[in-house]
Steps between C-alpha positions, in 0.01 A plus 500: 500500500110510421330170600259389191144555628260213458245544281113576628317184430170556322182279420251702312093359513310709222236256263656691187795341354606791349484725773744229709737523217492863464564527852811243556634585170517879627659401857746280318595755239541767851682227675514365862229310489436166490173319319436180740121449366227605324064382562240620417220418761433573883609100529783512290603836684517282870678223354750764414548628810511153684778358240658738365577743773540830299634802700190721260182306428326746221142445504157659295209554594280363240590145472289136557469453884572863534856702563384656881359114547815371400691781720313416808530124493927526399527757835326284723747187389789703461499831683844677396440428124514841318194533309469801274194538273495616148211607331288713317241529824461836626244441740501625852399180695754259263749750626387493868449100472851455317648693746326378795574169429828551500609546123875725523409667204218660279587540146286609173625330189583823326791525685849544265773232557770659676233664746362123541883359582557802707178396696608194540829530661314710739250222609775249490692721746244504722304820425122540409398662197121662301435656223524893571245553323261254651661577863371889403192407383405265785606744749293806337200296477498424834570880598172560391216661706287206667234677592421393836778220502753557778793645333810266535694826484362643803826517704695652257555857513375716218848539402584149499185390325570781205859303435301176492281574272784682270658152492178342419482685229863370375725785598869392670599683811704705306187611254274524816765729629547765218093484484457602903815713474657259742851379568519136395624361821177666705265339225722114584421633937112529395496173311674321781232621732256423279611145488538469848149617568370246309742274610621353200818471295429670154286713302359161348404382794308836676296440123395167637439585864272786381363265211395190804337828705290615207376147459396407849302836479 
């Protein structure tokens, strides 16, 4: 016998109205979700978080007081609050701050419904999730020549650093794969080098660890 799930309890912080209803009336319609408040300010978005506990707190960018303000201030009170952001910024340092910070998620507003839900459950379940396409394009930019810029990529092996970039560019192991002529599993042994070398956990994070070095230099 299946034990009824509880339902993922959302507040959503977004200074349009009708985005906010768009968004809870799509996660209702999906189901398994649960709308426990709604602001839209950087204040409202911390009162939120201290009284209404929600197990997702959904939070723009562009807002009075500022979404990455708001984000920064909720993390330091409350440090296992889930905090996924939702907006229309594509910008490399919002996504480095966001992330940085501390946000679980990175999320452009285009995004469908189901995919949105699906992203969700992830985050809610512990996992971290970006954009692919703003994972790709933050990792290809900073794949670029530096001219005389030490080269965060230095210990990688040529081989290693051709996969990397392939998934910079967007491609899954198994597309990276068919483009090297490469077995699938040997392109997952490169990337778990790769990772390793840079000591970090996922392809997000290498972006940022190579995004920090090209800013110090």
């Amino acid at each position: 016998m299946n034990v009824p799930t509880a339902p993922i309890r959302i507040a959503i912080v977004d200074d349009h109205p009708l985005f906010r209803e768009g968004v809870a009336r799509s996660l209702g319609e999906i189901g398994g979700f649960e709308l426990v408040g709604e602001g839209a300010s950087s204040e409202e978005a911390q009162h939120l978080a201290r009284a209404n506990a929600p197990d997702i707190l959904l939070l723009d960018i562009s807002m009075p007081g500022g979404g990455l303000n708001a984000l920064a201030s909720i993390l330091a009170m409350l440090p296992e609050q889930k905090v996924v952001m939702l907006t229309v910024s594509e910008t490399n340092a919002d996504i480095a701050q966001a992330l940085k910070t501390g946000a679980r998620g990175y999320v452009l507003k285009g995004v469908g419904s189901k995919s949105l839900a699906e992203i969700l459950r992830d985050v809610a379940a512990g996992q971290s999730y970006v954009s692919p396409s703003l994972s790709a394009r933050l990792l290809s930019d900073l794949l670029q020549p530096a001219g005389r810029k030490p080269d965060p990529l230095s210990q990688l092996t040529g081989r290693e650093a051709e996969i990397l970039k392939l998934v910079g560019e967007g491609l899954s192991n198994k597309e990276v794969a068919a483009r090297l002529s490469l077995q699938e599993k040997t392109v997952k042994h490169h990337m778990t080098r790769v990772l390793a070398k840079l000591n970090v956990r996922n392809r997000t994070e290498a972006a940022l660890l190579m995004h920090e070095a090209k800013e110090r230099n």
